[in-house]
TIVO-989894 format. One line per 10 residues: number of its first residue (from 0); their letters; for each residue x, y, z of C-alpha. Coordinates in nm, 3 decimals. Layout:
<sites>
NUM = a = X/Y/Z ~ ...
</sites>
This chain:
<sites>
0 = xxxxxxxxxx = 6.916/11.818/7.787 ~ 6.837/11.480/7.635 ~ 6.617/11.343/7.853 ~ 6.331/11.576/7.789 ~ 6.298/11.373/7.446 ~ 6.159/11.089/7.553 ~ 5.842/11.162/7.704 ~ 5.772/11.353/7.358 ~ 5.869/11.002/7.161 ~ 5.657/10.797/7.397
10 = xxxxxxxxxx = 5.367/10.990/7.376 ~ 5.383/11.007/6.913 ~ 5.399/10.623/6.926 ~ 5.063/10.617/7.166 ~ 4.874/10.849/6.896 ~ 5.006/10.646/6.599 ~ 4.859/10.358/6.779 ~ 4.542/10.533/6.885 ~ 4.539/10.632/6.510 ~ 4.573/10.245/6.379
20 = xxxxxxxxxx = 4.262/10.152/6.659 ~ 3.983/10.428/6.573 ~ 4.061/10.353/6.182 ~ 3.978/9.957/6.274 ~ 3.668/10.068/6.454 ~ 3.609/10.298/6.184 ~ 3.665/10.006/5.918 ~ 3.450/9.752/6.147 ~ 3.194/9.971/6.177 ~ 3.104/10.038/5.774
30 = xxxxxxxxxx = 3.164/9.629/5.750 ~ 2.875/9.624/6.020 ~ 2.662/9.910/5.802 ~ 2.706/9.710/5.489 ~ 2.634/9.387/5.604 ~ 2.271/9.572/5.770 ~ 2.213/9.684/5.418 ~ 2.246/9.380/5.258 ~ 2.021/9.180/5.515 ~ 1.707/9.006/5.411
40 = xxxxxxxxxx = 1.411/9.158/5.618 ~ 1.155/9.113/5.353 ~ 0.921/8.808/5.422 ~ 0.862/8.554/5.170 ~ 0.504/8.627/4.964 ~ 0.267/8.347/4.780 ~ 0.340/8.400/4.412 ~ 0.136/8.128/4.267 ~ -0.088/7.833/4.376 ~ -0.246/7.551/4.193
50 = xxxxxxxxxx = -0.608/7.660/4.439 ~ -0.724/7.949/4.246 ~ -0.961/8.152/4.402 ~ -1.105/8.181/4.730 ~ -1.330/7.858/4.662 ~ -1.271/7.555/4.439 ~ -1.465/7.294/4.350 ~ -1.441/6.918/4.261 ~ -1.111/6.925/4.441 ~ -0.955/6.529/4.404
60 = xxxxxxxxxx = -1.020/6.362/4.754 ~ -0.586/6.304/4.788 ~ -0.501/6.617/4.577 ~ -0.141/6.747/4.623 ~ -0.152/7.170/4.609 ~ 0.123/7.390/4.537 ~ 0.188/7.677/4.691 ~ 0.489/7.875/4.497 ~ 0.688/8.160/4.707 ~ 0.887/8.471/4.639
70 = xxxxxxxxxx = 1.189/8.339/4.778 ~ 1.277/7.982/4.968 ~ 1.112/7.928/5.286 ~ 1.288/7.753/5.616 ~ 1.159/7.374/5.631 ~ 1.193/7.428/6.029 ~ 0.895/7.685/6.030 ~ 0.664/7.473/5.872 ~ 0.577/7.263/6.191 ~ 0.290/7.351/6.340
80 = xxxxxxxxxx = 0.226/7.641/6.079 ~ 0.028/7.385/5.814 ~ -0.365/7.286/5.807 ~ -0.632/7.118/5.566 ~ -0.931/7.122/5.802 ~ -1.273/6.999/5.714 ~ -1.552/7.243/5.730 ~ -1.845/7.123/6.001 ~ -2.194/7.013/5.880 ~ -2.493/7.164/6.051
90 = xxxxxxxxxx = -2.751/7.021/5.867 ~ -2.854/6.898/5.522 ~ -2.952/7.118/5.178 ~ -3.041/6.804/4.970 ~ -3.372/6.974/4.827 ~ -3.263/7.324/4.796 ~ -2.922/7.477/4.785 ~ -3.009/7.719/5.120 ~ -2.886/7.691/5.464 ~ -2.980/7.884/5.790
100 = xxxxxxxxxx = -2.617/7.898/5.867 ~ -2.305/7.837/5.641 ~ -2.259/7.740/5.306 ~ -2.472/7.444/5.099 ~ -2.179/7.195/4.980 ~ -2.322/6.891/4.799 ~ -2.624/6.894/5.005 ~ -2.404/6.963/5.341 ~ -2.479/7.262/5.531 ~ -2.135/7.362/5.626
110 = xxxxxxxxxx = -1.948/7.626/5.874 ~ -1.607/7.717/5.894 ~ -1.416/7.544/6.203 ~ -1.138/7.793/6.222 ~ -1.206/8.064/6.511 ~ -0.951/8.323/6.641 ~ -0.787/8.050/6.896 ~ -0.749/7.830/6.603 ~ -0.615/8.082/6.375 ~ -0.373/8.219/6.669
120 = xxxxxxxxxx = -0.244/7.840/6.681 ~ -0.100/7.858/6.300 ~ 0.046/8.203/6.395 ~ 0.228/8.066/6.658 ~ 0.329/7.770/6.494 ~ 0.169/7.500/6.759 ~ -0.110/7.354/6.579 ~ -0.288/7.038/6.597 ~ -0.524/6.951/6.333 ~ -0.783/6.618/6.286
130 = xxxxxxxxxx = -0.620/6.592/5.958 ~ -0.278/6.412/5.900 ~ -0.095/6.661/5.614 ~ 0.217/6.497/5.397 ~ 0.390/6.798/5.252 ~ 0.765/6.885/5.078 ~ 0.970/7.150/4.955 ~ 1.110/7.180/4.569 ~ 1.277/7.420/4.374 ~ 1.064/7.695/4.186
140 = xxxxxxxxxx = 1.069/8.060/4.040 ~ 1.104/8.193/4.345 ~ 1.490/7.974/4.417 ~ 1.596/7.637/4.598 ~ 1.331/7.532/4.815 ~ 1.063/7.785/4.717 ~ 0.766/7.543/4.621 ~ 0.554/7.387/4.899 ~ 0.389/7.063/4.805 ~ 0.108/6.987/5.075
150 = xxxxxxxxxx = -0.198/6.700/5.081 ~ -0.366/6.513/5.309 ~ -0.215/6.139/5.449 ~ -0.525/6.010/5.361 ~ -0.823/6.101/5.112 ~ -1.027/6.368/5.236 ~ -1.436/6.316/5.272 ~ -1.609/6.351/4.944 ~ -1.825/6.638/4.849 ~ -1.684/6.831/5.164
160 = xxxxxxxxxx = -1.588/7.191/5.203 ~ -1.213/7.228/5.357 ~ -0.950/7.498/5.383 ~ -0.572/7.503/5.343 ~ -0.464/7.752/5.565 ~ -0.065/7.830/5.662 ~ -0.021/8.000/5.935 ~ 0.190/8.336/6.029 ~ 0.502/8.126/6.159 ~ 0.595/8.014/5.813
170 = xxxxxxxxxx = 0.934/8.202/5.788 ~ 1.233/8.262/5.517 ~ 1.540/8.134/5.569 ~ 1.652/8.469/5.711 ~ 1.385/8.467/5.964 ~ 1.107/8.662/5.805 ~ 0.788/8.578/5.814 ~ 0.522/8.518/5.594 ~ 0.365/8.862/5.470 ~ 0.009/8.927/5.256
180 = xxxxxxxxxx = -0.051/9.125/4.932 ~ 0.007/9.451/5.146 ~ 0.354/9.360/5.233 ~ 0.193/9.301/5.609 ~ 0.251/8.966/5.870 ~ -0.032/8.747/5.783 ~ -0.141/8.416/5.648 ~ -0.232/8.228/5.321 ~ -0.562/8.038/5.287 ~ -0.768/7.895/5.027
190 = xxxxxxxxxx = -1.057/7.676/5.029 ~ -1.210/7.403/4.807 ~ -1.475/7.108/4.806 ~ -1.391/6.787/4.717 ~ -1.515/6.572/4.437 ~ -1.622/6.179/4.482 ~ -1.420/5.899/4.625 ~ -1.220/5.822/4.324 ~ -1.147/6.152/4.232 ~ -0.764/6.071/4.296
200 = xxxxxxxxxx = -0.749/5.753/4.230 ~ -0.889/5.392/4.277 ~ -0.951/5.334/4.599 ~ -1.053/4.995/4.695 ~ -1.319/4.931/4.900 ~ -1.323/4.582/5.164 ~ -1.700/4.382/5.013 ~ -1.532/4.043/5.121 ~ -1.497/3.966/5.384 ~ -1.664/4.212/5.625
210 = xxxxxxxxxx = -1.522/4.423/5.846 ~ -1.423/4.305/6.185 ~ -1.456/3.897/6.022 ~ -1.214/3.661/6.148 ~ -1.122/3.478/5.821 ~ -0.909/3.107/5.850 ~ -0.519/3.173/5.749 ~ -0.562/3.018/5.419 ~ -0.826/3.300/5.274 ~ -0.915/3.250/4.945
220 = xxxxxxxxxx = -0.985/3.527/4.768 ~ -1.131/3.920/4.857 ~ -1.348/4.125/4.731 ~ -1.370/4.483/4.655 ~ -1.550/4.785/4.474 ~ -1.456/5.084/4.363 ~ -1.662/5.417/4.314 ~ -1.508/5.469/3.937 ~ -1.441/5.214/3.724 ~ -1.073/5.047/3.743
230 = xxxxxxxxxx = -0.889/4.937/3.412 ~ -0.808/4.521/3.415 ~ -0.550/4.618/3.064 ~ -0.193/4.646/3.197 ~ 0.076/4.431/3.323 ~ -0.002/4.235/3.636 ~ -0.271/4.465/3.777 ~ -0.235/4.422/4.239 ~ -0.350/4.553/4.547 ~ -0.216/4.580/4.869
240 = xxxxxxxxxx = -0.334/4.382/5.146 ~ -0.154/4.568/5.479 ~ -0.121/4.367/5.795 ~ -0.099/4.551/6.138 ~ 0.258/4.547/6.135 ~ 0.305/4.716/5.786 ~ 0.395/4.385/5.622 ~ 0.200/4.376/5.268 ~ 0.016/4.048/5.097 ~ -0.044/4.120/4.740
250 = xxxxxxxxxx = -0.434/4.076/4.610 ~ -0.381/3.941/4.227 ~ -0.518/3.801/3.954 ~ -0.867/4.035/3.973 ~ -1.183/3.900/3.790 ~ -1.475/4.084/3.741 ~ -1.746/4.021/3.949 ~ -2.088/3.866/3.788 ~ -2.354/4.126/3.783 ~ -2.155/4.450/3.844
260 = xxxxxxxxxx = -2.077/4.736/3.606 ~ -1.750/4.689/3.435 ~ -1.447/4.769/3.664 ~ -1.680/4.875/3.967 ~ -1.631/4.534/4.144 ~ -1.330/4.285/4.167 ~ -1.251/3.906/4.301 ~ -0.891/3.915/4.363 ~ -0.679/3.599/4.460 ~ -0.465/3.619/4.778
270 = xxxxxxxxxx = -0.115/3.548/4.697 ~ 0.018/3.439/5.055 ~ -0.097/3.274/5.366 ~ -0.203/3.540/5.647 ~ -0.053/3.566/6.004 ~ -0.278/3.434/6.311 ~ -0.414/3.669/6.515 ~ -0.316/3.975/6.283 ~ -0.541/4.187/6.158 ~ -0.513/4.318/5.757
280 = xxxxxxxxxx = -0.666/4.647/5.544 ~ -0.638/4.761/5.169 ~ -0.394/4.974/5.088 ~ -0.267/5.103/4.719 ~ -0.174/4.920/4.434 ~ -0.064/4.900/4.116 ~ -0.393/4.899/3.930 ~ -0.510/5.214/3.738 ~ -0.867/5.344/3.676 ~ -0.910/5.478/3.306
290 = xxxxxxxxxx = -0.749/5.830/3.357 ~ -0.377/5.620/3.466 ~ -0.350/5.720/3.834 ~ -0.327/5.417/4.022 ~ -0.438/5.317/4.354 ~ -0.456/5.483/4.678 ~ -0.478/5.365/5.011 ~ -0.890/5.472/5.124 ~ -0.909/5.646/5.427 ~ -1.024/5.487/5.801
300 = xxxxxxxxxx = -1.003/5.141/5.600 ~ -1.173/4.845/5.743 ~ -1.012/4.556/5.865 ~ -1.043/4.152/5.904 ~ -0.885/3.920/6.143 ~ -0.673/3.624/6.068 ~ -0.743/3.301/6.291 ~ -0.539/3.083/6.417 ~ -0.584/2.763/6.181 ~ -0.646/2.683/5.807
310 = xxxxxxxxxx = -0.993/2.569/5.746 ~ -0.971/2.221/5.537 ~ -1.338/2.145/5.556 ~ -1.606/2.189/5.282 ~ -1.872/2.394/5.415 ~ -2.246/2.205/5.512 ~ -2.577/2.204/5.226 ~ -2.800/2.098/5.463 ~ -2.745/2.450/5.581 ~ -2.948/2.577/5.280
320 = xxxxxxxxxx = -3.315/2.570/5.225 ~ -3.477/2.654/4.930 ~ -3.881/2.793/4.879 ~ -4.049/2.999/4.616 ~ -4.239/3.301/4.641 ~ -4.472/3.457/4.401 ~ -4.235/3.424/4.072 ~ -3.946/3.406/4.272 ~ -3.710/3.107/4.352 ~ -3.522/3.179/4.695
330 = xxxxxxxxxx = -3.229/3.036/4.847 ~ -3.146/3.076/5.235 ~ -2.773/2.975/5.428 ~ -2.842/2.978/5.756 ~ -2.538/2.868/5.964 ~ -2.221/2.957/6.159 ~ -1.988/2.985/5.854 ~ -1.898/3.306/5.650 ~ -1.920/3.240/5.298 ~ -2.071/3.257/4.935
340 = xxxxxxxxxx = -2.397/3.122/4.825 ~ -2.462/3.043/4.471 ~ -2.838/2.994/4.274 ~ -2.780/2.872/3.967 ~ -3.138/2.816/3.767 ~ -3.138/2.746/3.387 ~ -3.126/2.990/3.172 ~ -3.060/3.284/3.461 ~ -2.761/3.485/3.540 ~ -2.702/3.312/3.876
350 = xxxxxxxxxx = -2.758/3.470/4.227 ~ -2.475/3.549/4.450 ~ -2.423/3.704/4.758 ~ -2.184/3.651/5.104 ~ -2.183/3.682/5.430 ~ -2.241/3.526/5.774 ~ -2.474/3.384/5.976 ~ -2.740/3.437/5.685 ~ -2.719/3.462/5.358 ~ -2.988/3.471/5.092
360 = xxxxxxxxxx = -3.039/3.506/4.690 ~ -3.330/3.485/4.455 ~ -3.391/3.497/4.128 ~ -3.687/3.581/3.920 ~ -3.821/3.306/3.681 ~ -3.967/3.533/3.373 ~ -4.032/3.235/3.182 ~ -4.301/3.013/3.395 ~ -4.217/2.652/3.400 ~ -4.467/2.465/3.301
370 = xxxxxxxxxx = -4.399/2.210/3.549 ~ -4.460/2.180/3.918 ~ -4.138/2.167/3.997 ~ -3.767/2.332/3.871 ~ -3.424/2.222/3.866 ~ -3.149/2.446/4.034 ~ -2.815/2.427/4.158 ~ -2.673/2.512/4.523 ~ -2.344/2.622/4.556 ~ -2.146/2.701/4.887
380 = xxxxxxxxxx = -1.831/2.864/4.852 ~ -1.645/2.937/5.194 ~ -1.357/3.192/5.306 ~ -1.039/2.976/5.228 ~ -1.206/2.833/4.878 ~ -1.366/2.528/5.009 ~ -1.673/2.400/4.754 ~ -2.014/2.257/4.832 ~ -2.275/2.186/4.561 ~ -2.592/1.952/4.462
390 = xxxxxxxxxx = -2.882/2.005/4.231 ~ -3.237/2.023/4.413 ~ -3.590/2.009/4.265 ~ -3.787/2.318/4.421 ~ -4.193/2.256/4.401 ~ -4.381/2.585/4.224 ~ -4.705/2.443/4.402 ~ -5.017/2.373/4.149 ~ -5.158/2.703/4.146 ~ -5.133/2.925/3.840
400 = xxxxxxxxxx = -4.883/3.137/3.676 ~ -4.844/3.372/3.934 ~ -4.808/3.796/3.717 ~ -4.512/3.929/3.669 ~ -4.522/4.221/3.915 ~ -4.294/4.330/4.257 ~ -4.329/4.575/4.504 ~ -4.045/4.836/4.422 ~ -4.078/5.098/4.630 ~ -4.299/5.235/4.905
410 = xxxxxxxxxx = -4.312/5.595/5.072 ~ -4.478/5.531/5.441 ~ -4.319/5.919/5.590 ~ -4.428/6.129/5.294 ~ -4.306/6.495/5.368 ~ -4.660/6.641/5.239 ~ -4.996/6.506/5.460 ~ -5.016/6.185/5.598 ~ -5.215/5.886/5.455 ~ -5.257/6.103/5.206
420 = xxxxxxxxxx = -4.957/6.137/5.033 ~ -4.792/5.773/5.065 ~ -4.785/5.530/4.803 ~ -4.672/5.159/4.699 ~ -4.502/5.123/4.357 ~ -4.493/4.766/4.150 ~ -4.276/4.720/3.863 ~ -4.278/4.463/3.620 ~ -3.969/4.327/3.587 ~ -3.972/4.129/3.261
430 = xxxxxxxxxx = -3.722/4.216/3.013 ~ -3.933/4.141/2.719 ~ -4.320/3.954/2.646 ~ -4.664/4.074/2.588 ~ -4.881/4.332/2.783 ~ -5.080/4.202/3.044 ~ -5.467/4.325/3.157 ~ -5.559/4.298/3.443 ~ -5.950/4.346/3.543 ~ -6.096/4.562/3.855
440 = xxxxxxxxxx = -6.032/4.275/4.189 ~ -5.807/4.100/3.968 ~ -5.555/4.217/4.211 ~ -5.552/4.298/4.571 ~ -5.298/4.454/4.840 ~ -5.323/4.470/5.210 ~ -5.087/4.559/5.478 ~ -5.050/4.259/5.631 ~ -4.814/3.947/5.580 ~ -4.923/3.634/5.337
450 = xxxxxxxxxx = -4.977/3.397/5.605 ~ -5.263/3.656/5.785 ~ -5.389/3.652/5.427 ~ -5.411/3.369/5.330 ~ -5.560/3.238/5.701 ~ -5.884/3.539/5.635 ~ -5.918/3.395/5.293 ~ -5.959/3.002/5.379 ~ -6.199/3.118/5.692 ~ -6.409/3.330/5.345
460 = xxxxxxxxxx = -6.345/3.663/5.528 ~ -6.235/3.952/5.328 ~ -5.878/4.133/5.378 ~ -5.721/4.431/5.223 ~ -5.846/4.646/4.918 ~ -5.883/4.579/4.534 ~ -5.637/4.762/4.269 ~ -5.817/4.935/4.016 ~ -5.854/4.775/3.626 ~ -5.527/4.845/3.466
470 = xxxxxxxxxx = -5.255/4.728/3.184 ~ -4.879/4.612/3.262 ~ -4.573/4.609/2.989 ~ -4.194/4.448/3.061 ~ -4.016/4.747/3.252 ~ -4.323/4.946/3.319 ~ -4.398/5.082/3.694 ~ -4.752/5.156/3.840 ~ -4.788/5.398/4.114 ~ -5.078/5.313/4.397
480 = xxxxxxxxxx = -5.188/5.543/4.590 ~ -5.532/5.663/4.848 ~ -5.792/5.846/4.697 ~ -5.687/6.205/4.924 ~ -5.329/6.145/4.696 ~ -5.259/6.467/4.525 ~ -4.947/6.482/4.276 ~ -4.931/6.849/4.275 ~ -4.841/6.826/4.639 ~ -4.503/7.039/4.598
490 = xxxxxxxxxx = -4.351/6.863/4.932 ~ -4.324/6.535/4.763 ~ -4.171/6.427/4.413 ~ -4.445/6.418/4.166 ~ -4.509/6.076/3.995 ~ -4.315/6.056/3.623 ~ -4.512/6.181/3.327 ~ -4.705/5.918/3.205 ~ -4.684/5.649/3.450 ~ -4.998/5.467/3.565
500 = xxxxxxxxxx = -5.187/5.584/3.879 ~ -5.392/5.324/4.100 ~ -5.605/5.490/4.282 ~ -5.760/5.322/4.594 ~ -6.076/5.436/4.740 ~ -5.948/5.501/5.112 ~ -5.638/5.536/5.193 ~ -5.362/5.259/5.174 ~ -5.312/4.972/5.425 ~ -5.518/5.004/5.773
510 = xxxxxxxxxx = -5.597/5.371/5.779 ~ -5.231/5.419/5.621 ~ -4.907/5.251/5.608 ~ -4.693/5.220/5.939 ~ -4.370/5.461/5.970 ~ -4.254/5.191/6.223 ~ -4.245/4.905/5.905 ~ -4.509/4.714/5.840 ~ -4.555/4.406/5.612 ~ -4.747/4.432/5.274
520 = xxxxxxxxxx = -4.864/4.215/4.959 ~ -5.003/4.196/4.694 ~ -5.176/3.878/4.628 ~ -5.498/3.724/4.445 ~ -5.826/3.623/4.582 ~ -5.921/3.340/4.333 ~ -5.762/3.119/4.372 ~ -5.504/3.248/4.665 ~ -5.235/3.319/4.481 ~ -4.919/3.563/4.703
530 = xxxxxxxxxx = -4.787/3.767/4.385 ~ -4.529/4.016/4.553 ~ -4.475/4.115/4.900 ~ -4.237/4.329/5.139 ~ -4.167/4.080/5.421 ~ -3.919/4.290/5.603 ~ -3.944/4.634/5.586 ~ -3.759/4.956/5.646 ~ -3.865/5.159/5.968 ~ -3.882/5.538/5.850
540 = xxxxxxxxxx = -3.939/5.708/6.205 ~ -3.666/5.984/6.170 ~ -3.673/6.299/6.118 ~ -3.416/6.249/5.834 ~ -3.637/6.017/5.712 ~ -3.958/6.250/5.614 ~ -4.007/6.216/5.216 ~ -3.801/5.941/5.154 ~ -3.916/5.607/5.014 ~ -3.775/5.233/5.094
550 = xxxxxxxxxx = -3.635/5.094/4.790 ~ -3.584/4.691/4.688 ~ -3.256/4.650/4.571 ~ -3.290/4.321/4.412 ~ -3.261/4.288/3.995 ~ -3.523/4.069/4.005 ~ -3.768/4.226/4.231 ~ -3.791/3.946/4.476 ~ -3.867/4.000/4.837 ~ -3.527/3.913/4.982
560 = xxxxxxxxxx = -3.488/3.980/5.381 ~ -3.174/4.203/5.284 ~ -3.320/4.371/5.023 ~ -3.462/4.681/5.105 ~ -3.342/4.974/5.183 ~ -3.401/5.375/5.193 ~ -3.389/5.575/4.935 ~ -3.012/5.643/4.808 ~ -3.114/5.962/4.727 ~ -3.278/6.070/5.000
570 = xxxxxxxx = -3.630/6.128/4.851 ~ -3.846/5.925/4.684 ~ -3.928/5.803/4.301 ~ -4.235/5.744/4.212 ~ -4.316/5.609/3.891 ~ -3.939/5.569/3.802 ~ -3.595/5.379/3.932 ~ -3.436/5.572/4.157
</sites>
């Protein structure tokens, strides 16, 4: 009767282990309910950011934003997911701060570049912007490798409109993505416009040599400005100088350079021979404008081009020729070498200016000489330091004193009626004396060069029209214009209060002054004297270039061939400096 028992044992041993299993599924299961619970499925949320607001302004140019999250974010997901894009100009607002389409940004008509495909791009974590964007992750409120640090590789374009957009792929370290205010899938964006080059931090940019020069090995010195003045104080001030293959030259020992505003413009010795064949660009540095920061590499820097040899040689005077015009002594380099000339006159700051092929300074001789001729020293400085210099007599002719005046400005493409509206601006540029009269036909101008003029006058014909009786002071500007001129005329700038009119009968020049550039001067009859001319003018034919004026750059006044140039501010000045 025994046997019976052992199906019954065999059969308590299979529940007790049926009894061990479902209390180990039993146990595994509330381990997998707990560890559900405890899972993060909440996406990380922007908490704080140094871009406040849906629009900032004067935004540095290589500002570094922070974007501060509710919990840390997964480096991996950041590829792809991160933008600073630059809004696109569709015209100008330089008068008035309206546009036909977009936004008015420092006189930039400006639309946003991001569309849906864009957008969609960020979201999916595959986008490719124009812009190059450095960015990190640090610690903040929100835990380890909370904080995103994100700025462009290079400085941005001043006075520009851009956004900062990160897309929807931007996840937690749990895989959650990036949600909104609402707790929904989204993305974070804020945009801002950008303040001046500077704005960051010096950055330098290339005067000397040009871009795209091929310089000898054993260059000298450089030359570069800056758009906010740099600081000189401090230990061992530098720049970079970055060859092609990364390898950097140091730029010391800066001086100022004659003529400039204080820290705007540096000479800086280079401290090591360059490469041949390799081509070299500023970078950063150690030298600090007057807030601290220091340098930063400029963006799409120029470069030169190292040659193969040293240059040994001095460079050649009898490249130089010297003449004077009206109260101006000029100085003309006309060669094959790239270098600095130098006018040095008695008593004058001297003249300076580089470059290649030709190269011309002037300077303005306030004080007449009274005799026929004037002492003055040419200098020629070339690329790798070379020196060239010898003191010439320059003949002032035997006429008289020529007056004090230049040609400053002239508006040929007013933006109100044409002749009407155009005028011809002469400044006196004395810095101290008496006032001058001068009687009705004292003074003539004409639209036509000195040698036409002076050809009509020896044959006794007649050329050009008479200025008006009128009185000139050091500093003082006199605005001539045709007698249809109205300076009520809302389309053009009106004329500064108080500054002297000269109004012509017709209108100016030949039935008006040429858009295309023409010559003018203004010269005296008896005897033929040339008092100030514009040799080589500015053609104004553009659109762009309705309502704005041709400026002379030169301190002096004097009619250099490099010298003029359109307005910088995109108008026109009458009766003032722009």
């Amino acid at each position: 009767m025994g046997s019976p028992s052992a199906p019954r044992a065999s059969a308590s041993a299979s529940f007790r282990v049926f009894g061990l299993l479902l209390a180990f599924l039993v146990t595994s299961a509330s381990a997998c309910v707990e560890w559900e619970a405890d899972a993060d499925l909440e996406g990380p949320r922007v908490i704080a950011a140094s871009l406040a607001g849906p629009r900032t302004l004067e935004v540095g140019v290589a500002e570094v934003h922070e974007i501060a999250f509710s919990e840390p974010i997964d480096p991996a997901s950041l590829a792809g997911a991160l933008a600073i894009v630059e809004w696109e100009e569709v015209g100008r607002c330089d008068l008035a701060p309206l546009c036909a389409e977009g936004s008015c940004e420092r006189g930039r008509c400006q639309v946003d570049p991001l569309g849906s495909g864009e957008l969609g791009r960020l979201d999916r974590g595959d986008f490719e912007g124009m812009i190059a964007v450095a960015w990190s992750i640090v610690d903040g409120p929100g835990g380890p490798g909370s904080v995103l640090r994100i700025g462009p590789a290079e400085p941005l374009v001043e006075f520009s409109r851009h956004s900062l957009v990160i897309g929807g792929a931007l996840r937690d370290r749990s895989g959650a993505p990036l949600v909104d205010g609402r707790g929904e899938r989204g993305r974070w964006r804020a945009d801002f416009v950008t303040a001046g080059r500077g704005s960051s931090g010096p950055e330098a940019e290339l005067l000397v040599p040009a871009a795209g020069e091929v310089v000898p090995r054993n260059l000298a010195t450089v030359v570069t400005r800056f758009a906010r003045p740099v600081a000189l104080a401090g230990d061992d001030p530098r720049l970079e100088l970055v060859g092609d293959d990364g390898a950097v030259i140091w730029l010391v020992e800066p001086m100022p350079c004659a003529g400039w505003v204080q820290g705007l413009c540096l000479e800086w010795r280079v401290s090591a021979g360059l490469e041949p064949g390799r081509g070299y660009r500023l970078g950063g540095g150690t030298i600090r404008d007057r807030e601290g920061r220091e340098a930063i590499p400029p963006p799409a820097a120029p470069r030169f081009v190292a040659a193969a040899d040293e240059d040994r040689s001095p460079p050649p005077l009898a490249a130089v020729t010297t003449v004077r015009r009206g109260r101006c002594v000029h100085a003309i380099y006309e060669g094959d070498e790239a270098l600095r000339l130098e006018l040095w006159i008695d008593g004058l700051a001297p003249a300076r200016a580089s470059g290649e092929g030709r190269v011309a300074v002037a300077s303005f001789l306030e004080d007449w000489p009274g005799a026929p001729t004037i002492d003055a020293s040419i200098v020629l400085v070339d690329r790798a330091g070379n020196h060239a210099a010898e003191l010439r007599s320059i003949a002032l002719g035997e006429g008289p004193e020529p007056p004090p005046l230049a040609i400053a400005e002239v508006l040929a493409n007013p933006a109100g009626p044409e002749p009407a509206q155009e005028f011809v601006e002469l400044v006196d540029p004395r810095r101290g004396g008496e006032a001058i009269a001068f009687s009705g036909e004292a003074l003539w101008i004409a639209d036509r060069s000195w040698e036409e003029i002076e050809a009509a006058l020896a044959g006794g014909g007649s050329i050009g029209q008479a200025l008006p009786p009128f009185e000139t002071t050091p500093g003082a500007r006199a605005v001539i214009v045709g007698g249809a001129y109205d300076p009520d005329d809302p389309r053009d700038p009106a004329p500064a209060a108080g500054s002297t009119l000269l109004t012509l009968k017709g209108s100016l020049g030949a039935g008006g002054l040429s858009n295309g550039g023409e010559p003018l001067t203004l010269f005296q009859i008896s005897p033929p004297t040339l008092v100030a001319s514009m040799r080589t003018p500015v053609a104004v034919q553009a659109a762009a270039d309705q309502g704005r004026s041709i400026v002379n750059v030169d301190a002096g006044g004097c009619d250099r061939d490099d010298g003029w140039r359109t307005h910088p501010l995109g108008s026109a000045s009458p009766g003032w400096a722009p």
